[in-house]
N, C-alpha and C positions, 0 to 999 in steps of 0.2 A: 394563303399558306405561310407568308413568310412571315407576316404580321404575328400570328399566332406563335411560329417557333420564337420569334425575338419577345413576346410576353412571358413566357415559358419558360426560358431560359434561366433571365434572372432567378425568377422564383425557385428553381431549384439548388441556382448557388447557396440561395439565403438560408432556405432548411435543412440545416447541417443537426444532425441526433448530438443532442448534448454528450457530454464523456458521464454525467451520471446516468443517463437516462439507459446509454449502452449499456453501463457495468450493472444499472439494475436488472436488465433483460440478460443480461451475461449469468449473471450470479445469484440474484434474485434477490430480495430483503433480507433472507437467515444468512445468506452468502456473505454480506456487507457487513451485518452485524461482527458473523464467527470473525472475519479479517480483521475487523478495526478492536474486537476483545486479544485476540490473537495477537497484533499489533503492541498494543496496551498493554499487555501481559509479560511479550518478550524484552520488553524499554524497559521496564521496571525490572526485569531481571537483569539483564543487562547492565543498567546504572549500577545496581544494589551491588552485584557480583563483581564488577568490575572496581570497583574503588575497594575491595579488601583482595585482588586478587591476587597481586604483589607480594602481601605479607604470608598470604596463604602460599602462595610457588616458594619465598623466602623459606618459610618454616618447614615447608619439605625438605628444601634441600642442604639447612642446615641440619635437619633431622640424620640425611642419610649420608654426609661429611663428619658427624660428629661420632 
């Protein structure tokens, strides 16, 4: 009996579910996909939007000063 539990043991430490293997059973393959378009989608808008956002807040509120 003890032999067996200290063979055992190890091996379970060692087999740990990978973090993709979980998120593909979490979320599934169309899950990963929509997140990482999703992802991709929001960065670009973001980058894009944010480098003219200044001038665009600017010109409002010289708009409504002037």
């Amino acid at each position: 009996m003890e032999n067996n539990k200290t063979i055992n043991e190890p091996a379970a430490e060692e087999k740990k579910p990978s973090k993709w293997k979980s998120l593909v059973k979490k979320f599934g393959i169309g899950g990963i996909i929509f997140f990482t378009v999703k992802g991709i989608i929001s960065s670009t808008l973001i980058y894009f939007l944010g480098k003219n956002a200044w001038s665009v807040i600017a010109g409002y509120f010289t708009g409504i000063f002037d």
